[in-house]
N, CA, C and O atoms as a Maestro MAE file, in Angstrom:
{
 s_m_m2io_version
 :::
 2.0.0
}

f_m_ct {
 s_m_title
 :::
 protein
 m_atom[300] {
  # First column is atom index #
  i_m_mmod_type
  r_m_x_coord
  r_m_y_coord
  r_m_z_coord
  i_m_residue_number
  s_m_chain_name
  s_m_pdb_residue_name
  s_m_pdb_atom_name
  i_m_atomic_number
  :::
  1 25 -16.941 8.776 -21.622 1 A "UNK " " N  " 7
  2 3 -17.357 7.899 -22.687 1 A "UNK " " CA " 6
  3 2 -18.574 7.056 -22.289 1 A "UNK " " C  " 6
  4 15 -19.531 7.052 -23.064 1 A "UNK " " O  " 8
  5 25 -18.643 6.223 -20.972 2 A "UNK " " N  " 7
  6 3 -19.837 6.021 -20.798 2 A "UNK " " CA " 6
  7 2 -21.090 6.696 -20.754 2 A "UNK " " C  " 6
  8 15 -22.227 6.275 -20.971 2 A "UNK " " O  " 8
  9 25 -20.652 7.868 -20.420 3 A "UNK " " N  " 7
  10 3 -22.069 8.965 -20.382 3 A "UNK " " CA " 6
  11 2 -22.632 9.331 -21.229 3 A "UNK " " C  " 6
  12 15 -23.745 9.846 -21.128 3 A "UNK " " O  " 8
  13 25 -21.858 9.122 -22.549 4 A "UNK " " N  " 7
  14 3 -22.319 8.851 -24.288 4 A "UNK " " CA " 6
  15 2 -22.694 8.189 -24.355 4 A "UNK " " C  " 6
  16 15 -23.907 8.306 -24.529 4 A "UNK " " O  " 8
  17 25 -22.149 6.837 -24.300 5 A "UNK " " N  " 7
  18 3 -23.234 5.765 -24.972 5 A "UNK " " CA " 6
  19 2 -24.662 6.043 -24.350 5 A "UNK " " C  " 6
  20 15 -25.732 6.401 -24.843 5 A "UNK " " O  " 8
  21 25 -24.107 5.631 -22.633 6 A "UNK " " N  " 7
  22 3 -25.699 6.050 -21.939 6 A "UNK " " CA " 6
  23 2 -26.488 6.839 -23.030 6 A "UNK " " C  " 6
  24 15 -27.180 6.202 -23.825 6 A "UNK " " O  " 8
  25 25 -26.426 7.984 -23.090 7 A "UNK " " N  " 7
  26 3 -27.255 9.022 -23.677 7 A "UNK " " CA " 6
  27 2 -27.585 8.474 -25.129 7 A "UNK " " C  " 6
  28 15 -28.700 8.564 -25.642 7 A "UNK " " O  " 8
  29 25 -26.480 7.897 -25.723 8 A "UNK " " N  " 7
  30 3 -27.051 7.747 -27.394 8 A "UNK " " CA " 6
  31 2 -28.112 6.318 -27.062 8 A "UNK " " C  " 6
  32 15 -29.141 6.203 -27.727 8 A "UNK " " O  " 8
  33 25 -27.875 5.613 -26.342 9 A "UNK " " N  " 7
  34 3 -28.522 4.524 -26.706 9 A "UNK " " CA " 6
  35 2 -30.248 5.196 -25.748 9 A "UNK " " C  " 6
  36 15 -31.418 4.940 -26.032 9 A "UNK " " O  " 8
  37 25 -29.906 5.725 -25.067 10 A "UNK " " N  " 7
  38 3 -31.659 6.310 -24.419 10 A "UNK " " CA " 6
  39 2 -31.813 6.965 -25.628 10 A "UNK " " C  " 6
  40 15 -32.732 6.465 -26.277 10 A "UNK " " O  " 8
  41 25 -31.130 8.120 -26.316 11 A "UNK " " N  " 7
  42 3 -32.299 9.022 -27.265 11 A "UNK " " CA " 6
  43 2 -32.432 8.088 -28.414 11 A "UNK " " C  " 6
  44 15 -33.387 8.294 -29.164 11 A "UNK " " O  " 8
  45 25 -31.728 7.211 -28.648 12 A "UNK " " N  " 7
  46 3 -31.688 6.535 -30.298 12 A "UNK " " CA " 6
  47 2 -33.008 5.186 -29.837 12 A "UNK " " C  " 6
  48 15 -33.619 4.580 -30.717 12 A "UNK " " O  " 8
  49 25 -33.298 4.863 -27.909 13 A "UNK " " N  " 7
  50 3 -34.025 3.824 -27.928 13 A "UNK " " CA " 6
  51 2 -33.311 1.993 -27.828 13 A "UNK " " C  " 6
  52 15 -33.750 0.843 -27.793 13 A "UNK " " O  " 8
  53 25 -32.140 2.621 -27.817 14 A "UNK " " N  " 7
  54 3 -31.446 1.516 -27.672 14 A "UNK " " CA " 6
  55 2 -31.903 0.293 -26.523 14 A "UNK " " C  " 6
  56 15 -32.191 0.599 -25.366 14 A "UNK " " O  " 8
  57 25 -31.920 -0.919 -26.946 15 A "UNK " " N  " 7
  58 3 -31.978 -1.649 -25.937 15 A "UNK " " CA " 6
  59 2 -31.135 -2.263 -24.975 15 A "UNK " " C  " 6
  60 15 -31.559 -3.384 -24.692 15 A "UNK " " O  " 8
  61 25 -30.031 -1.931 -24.325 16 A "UNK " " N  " 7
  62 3 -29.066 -2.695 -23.710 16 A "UNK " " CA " 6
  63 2 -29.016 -4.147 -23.152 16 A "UNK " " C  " 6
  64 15 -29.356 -4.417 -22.000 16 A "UNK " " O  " 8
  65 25 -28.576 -5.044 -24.035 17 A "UNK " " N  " 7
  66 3 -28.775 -6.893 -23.723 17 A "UNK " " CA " 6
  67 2 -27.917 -6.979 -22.985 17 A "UNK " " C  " 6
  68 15 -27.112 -6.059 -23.124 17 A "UNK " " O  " 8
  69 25 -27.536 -8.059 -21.794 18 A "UNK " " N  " 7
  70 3 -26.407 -8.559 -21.581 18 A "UNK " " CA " 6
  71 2 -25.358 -9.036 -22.822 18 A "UNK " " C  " 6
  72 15 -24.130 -9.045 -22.725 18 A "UNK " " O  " 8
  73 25 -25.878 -9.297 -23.609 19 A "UNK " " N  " 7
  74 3 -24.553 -9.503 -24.964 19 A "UNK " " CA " 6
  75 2 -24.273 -8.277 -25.501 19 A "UNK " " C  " 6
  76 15 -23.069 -8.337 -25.748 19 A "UNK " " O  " 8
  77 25 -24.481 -7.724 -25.668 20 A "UNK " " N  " 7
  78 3 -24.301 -5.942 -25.530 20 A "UNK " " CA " 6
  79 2 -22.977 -5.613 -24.714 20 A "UNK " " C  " 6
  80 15 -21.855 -5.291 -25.106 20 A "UNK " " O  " 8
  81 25 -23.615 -5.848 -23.165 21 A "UNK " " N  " 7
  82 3 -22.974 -4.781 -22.233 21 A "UNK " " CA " 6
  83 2 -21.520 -6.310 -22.667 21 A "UNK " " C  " 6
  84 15 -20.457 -5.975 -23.190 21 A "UNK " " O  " 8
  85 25 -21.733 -7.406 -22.416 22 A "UNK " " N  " 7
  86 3 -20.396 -7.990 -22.231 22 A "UNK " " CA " 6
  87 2 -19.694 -7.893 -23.649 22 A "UNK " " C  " 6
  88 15 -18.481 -8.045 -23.788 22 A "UNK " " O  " 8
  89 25 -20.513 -7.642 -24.621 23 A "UNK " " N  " 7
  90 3 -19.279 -7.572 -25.896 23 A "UNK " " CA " 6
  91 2 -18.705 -5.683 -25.694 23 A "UNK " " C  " 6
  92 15 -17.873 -5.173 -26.444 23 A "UNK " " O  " 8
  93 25 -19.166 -5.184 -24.915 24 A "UNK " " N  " 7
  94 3 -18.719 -3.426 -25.042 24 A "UNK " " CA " 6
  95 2 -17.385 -3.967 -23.741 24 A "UNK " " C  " 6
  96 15 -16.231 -3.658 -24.040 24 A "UNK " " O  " 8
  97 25 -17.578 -4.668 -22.500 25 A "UNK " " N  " 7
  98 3 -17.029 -4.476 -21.821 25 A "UNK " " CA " 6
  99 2 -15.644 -5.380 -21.959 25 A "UNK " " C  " 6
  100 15 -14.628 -5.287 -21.270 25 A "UNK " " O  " 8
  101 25 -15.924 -6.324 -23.109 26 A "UNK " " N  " 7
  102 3 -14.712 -7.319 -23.725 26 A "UNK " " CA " 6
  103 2 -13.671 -6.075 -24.580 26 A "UNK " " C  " 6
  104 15 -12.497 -5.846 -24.288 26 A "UNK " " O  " 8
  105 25 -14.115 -5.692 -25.192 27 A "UNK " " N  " 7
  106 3 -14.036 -4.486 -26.154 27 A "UNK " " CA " 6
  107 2 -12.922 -3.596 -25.284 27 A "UNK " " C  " 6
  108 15 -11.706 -3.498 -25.448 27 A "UNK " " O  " 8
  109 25 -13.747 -3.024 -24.360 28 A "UNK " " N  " 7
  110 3 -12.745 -1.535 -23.142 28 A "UNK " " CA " 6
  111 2 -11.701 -2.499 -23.125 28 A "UNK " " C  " 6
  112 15 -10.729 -2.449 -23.879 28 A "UNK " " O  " 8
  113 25 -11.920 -3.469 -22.176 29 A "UNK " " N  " 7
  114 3 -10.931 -4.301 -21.958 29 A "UNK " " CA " 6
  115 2 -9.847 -4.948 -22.778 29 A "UNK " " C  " 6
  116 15 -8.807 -5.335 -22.245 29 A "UNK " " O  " 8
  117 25 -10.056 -5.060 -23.959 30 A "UNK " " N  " 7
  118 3 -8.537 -5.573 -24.923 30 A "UNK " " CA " 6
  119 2 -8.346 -3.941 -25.308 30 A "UNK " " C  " 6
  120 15 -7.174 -3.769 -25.642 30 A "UNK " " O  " 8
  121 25 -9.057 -2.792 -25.363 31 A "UNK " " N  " 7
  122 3 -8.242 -1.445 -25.428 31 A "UNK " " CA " 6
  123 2 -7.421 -1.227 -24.314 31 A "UNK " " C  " 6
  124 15 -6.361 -0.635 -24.518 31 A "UNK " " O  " 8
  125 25 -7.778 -1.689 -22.852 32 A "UNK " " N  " 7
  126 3 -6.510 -1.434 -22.057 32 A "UNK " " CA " 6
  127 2 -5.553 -2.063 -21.809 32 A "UNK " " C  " 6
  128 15 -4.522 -1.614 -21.308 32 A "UNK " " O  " 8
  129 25 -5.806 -3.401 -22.185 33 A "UNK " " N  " 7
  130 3 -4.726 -4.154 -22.358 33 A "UNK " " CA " 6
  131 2 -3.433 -3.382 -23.289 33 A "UNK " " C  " 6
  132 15 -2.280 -3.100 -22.964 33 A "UNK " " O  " 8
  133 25 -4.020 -3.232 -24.285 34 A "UNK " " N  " 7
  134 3 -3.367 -2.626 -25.411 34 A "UNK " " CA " 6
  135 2 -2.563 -1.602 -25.217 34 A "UNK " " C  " 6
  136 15 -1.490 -1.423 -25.794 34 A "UNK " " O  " 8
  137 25 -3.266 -0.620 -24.067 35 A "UNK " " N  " 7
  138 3 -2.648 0.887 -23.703 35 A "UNK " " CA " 6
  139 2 -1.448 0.372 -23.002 35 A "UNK " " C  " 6
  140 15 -0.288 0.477 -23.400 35 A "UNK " " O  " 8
  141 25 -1.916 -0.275 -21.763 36 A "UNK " " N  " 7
  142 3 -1.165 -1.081 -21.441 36 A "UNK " " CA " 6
  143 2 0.415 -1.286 -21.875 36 A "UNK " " C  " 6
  144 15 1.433 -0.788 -21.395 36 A "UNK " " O  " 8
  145 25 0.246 -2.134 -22.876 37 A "UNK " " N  " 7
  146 3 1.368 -2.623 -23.568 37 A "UNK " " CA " 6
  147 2 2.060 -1.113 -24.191 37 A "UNK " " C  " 6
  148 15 3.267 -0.872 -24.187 37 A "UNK " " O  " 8
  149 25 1.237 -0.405 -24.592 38 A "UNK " " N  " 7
  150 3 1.845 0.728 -25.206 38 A "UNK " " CA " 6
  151 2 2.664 1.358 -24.439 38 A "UNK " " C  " 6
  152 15 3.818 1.422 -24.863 38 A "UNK " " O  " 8
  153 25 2.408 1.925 -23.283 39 A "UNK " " N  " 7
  154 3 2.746 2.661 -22.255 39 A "UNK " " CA " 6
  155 2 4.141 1.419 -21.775 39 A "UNK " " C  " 6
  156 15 5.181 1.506 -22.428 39 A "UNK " " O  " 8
  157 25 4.087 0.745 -21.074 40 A "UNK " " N  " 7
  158 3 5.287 -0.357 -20.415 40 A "UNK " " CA " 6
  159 2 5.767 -1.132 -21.081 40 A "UNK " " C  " 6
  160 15 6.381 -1.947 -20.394 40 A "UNK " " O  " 8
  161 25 5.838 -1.380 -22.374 41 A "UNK " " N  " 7
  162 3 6.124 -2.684 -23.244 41 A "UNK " " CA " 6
  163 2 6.842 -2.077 -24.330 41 A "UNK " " C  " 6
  164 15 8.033 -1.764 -24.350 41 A "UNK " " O  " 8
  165 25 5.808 -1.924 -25.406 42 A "UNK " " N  " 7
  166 3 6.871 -1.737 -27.138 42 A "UNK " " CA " 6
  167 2 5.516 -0.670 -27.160 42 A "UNK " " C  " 6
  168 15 4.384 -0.909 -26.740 42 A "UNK " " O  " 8
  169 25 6.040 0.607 -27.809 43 A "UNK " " N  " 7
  170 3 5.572 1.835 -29.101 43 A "UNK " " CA " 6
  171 2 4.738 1.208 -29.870 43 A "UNK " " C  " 6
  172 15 5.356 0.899 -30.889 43 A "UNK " " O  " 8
  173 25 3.142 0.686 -29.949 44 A "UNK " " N  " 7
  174 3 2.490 0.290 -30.600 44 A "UNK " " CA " 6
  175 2 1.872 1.091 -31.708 44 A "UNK " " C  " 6
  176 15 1.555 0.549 -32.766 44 A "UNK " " O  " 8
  177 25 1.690 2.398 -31.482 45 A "UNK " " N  " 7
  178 3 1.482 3.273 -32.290 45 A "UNK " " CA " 6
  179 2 2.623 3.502 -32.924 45 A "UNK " " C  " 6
  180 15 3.675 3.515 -32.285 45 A "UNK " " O  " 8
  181 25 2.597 3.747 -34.458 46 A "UNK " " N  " 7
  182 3 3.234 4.310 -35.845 46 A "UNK " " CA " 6
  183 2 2.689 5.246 -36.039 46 A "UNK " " C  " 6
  184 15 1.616 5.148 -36.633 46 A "UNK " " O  " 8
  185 25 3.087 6.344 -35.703 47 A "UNK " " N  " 7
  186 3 2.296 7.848 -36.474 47 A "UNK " " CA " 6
  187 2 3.395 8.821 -37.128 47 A "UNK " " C  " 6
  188 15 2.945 9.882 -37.562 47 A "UNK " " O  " 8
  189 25 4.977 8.572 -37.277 48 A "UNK " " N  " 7
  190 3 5.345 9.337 -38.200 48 A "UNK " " CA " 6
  191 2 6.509 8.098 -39.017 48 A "UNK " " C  " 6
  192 15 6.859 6.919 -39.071 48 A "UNK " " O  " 8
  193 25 6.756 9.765 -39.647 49 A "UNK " " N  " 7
  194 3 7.677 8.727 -41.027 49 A "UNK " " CA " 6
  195 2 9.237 8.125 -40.100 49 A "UNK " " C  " 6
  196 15 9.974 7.313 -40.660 49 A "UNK " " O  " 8
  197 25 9.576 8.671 -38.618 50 A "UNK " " N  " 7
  198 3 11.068 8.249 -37.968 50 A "UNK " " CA " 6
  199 2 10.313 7.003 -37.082 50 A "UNK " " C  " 6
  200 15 11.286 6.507 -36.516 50 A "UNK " " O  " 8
  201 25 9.143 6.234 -36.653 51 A "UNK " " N  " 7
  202 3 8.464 5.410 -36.071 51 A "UNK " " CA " 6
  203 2 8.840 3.932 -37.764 51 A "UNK " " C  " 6
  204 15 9.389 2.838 -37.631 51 A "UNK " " O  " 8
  205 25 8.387 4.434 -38.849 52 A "UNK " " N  " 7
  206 3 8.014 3.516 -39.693 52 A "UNK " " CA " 6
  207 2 9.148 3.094 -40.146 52 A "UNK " " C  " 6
  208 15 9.184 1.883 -40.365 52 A "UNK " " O  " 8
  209 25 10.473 3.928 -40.450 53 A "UNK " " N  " 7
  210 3 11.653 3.533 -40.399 53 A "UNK " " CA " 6
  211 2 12.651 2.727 -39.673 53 A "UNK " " C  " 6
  212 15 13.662 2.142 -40.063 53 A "UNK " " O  " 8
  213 25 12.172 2.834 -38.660 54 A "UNK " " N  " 7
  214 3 12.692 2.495 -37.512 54 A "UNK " " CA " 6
  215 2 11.911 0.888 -37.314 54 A "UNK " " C  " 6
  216 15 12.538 -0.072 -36.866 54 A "UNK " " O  " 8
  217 25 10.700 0.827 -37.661 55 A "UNK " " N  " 7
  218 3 10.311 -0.321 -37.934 55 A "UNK " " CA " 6
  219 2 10.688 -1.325 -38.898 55 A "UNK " " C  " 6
  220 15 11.091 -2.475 -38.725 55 A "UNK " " O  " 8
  221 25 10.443 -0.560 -40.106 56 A "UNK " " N  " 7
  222 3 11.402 -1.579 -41.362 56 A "UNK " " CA " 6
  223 2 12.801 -1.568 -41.434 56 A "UNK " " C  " 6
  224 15 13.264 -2.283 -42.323 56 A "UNK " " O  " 8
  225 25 14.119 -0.551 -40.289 57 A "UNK " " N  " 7
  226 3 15.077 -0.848 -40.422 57 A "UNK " " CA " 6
  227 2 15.629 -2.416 -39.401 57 A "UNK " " C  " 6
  228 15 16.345 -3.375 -39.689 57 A "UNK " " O  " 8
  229 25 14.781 -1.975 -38.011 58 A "UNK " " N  " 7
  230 3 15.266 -3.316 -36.689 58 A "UNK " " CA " 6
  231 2 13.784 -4.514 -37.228 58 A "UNK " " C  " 6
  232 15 13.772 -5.706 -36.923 58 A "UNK " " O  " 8
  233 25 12.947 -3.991 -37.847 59 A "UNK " " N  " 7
  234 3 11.984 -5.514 -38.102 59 A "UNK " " CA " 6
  235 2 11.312 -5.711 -36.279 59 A "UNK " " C  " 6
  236 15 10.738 -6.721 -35.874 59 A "UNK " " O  " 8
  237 25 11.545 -4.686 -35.600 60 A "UNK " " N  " 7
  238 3 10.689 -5.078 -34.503 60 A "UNK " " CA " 6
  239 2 10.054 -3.089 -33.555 60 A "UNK " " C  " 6
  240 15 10.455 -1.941 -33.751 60 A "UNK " " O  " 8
  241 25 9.018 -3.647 -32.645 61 A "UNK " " N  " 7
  242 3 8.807 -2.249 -32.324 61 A "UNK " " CA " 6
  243 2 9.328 -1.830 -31.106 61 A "UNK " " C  " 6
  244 15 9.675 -2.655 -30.260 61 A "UNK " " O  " 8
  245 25 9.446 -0.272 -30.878 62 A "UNK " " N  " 7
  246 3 10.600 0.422 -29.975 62 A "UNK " " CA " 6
  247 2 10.089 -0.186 -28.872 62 A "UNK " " C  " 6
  248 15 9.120 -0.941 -28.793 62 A "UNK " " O  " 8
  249 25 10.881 0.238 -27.964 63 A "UNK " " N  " 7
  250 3 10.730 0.512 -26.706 63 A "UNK " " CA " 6
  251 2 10.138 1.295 -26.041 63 A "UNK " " C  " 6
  252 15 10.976 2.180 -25.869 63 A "UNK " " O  " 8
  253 25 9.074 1.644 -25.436 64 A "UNK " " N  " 7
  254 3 7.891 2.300 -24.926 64 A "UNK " " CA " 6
  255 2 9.184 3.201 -24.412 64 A "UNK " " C  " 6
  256 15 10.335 2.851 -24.151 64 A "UNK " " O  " 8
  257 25 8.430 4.731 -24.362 65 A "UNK " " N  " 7
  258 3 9.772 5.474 -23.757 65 A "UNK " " CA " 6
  259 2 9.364 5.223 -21.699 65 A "UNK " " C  " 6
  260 15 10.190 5.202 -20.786 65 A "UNK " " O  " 8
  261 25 8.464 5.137 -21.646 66 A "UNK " " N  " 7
  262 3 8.116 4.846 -20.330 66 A "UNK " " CA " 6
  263 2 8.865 3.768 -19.756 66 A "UNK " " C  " 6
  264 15 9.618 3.781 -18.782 66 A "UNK " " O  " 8
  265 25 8.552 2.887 -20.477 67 A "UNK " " N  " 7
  266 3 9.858 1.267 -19.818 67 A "UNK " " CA " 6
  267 2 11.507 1.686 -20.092 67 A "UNK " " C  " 6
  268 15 12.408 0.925 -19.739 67 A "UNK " " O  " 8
  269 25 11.713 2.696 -20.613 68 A "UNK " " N  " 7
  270 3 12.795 2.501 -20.526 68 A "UNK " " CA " 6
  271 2 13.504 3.982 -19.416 68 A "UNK " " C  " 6
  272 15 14.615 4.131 -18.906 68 A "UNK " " O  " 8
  273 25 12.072 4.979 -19.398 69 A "UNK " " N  " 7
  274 3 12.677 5.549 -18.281 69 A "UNK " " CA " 6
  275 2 12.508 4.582 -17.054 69 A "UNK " " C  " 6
  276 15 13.584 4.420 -16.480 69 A "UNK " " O  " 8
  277 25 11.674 4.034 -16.603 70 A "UNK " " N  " 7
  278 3 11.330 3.028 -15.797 70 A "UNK " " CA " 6
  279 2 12.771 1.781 -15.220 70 A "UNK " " C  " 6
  280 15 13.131 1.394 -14.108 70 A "UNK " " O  " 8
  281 25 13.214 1.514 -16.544 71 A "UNK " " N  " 7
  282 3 14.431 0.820 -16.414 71 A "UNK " " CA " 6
  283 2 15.530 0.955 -16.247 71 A "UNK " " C  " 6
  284 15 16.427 0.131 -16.070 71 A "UNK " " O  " 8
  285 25 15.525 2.939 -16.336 72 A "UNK " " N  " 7
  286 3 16.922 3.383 -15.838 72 A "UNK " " CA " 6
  287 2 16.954 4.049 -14.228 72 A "UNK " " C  " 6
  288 15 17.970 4.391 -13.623 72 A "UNK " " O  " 8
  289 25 15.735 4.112 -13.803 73 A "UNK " " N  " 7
  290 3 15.438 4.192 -12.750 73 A "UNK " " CA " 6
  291 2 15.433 3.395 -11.627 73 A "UNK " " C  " 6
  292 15 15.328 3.671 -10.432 73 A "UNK " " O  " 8
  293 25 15.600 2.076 -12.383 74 A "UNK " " N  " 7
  294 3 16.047 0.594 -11.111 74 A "UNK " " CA " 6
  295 2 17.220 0.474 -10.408 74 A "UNK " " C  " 6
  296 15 18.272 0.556 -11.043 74 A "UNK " " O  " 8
  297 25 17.250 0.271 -9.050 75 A "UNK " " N  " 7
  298 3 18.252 0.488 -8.365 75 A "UNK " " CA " 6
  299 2 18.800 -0.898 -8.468 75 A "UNK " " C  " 6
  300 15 19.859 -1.186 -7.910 75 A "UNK " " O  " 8
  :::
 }
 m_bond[299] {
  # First column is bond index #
  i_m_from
  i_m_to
  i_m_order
  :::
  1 1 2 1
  2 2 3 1
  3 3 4 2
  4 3 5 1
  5 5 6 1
  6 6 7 1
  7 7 8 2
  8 7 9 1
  9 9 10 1
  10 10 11 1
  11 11 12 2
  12 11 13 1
  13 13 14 1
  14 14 15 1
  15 15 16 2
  16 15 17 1
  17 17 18 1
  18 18 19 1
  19 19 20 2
  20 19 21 1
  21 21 22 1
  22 22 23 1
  23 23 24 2
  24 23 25 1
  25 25 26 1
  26 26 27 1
  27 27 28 2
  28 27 29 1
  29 29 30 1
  30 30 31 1
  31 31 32 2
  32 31 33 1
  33 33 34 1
  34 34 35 1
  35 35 36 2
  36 35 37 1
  37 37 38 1
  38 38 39 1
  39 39 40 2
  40 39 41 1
  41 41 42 1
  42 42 43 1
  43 43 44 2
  44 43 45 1
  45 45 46 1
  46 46 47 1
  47 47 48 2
  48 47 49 1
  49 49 50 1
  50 50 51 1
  51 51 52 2
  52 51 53 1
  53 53 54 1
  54 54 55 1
  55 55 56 2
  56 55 57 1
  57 57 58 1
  58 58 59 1
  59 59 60 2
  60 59 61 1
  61 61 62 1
  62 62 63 1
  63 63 64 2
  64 63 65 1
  65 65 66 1
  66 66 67 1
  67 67 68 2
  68 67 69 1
  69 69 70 1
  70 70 71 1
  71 71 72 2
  72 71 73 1
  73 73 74 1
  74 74 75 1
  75 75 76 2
  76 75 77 1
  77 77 78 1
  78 78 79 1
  79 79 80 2
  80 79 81 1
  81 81 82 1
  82 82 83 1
  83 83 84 2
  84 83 85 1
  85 85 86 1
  86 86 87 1
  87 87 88 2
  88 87 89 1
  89 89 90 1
  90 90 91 1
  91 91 92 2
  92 91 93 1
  93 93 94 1
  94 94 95 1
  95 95 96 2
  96 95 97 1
  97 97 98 1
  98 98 99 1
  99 99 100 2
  100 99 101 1
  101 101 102 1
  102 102 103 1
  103 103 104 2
  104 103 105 1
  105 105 106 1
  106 106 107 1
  107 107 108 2
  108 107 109 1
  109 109 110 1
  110 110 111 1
  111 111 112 2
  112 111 113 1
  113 113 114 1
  114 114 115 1
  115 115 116 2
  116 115 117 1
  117 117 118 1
  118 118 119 1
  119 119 120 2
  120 119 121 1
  121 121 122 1
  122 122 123 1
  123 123 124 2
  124 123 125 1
  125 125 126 1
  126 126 127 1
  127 127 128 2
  128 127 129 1
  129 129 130 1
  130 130 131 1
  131 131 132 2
  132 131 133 1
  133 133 134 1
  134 134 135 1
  135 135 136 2
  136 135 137 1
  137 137 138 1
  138 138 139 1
  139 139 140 2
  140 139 141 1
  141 141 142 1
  142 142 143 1
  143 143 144 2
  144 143 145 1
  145 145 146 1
  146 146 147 1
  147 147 148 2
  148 147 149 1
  149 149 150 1
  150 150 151 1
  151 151 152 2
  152 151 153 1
  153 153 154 1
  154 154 155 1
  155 155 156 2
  156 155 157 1
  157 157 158 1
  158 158 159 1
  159 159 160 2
  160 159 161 1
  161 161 162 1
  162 162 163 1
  163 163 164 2
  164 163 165 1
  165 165 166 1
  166 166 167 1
  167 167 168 2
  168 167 169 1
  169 169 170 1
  170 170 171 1
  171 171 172 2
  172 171 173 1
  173 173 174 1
  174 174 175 1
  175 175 176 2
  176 175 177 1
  177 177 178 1
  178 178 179 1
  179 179 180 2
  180 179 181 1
  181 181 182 1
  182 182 183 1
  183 183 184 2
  184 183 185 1
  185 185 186 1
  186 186 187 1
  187 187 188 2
  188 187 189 1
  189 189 190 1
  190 190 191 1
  191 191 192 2
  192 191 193 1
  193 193 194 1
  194 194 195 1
  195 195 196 2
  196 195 197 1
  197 197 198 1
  198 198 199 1
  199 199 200 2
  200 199 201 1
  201 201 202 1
  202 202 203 1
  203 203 204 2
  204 203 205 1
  205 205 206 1
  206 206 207 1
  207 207 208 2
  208 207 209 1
  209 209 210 1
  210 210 211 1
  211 211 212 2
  212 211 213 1
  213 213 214 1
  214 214 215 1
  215 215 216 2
  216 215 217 1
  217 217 218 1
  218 218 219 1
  219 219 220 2
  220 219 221 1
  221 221 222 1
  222 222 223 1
  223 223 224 2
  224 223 225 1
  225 225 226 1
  226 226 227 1
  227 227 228 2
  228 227 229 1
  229 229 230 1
  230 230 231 1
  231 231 232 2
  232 231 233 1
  233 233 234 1
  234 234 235 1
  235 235 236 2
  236 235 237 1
  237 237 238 1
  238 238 239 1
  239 239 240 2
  240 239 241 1
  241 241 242 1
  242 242 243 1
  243 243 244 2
  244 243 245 1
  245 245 246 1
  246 246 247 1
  247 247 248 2
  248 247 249 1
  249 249 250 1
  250 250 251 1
  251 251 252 2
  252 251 253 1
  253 253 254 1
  254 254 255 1
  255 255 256 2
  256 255 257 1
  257 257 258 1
  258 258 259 1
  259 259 260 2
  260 259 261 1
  261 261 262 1
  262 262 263 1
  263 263 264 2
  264 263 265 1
  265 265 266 1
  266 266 267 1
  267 267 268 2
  268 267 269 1
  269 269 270 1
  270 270 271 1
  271 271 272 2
  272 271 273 1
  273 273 274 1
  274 274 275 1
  275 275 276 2
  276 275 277 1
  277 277 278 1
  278 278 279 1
  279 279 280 2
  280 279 281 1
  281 281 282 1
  282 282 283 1
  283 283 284 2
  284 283 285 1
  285 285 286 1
  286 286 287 1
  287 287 288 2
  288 287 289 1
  289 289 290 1
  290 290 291 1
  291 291 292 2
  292 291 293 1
  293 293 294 1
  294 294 295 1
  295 295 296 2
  296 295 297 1
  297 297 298 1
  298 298 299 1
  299 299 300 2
  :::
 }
}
């Protein structure tokens, strides 16, 4: 992904500012936070109709399946 932008912003002429690079690198950064949470925390993604149910039946989101293999794995 960096090797894209690189490239689009050289052929398009782009100028790269420091407010640029720190709003792109604020940006990555609350996406991994996010993955983050997805992966060890709660199922942040909703992508079918047994995710959305499951949401409007408990009013809260699952359990990452990772944390909970993670949690049966504690000695």
């Amino acid at each position: 992904m960096p090797l894209v932008c690189i490239l689009q912003g050289l052929l398009l002429g782009w100028h790269i500012t420091l407010t640029t690079r720190i709003s792109l690198a604020i940006l990555a950064n609350g996406f991994a936070v996010l993955e983050y949470i997805n992966y060890y925390h709660w199922q942040l993604m909703i992508d079918t109709l047994a995710d959305v149910q499951y949401l409007r039946r408990h009013h809260k989101l699952k359990i990452a399946s990772l944390a909970s293999d993670l949690a049966a794995q504690r000695l």
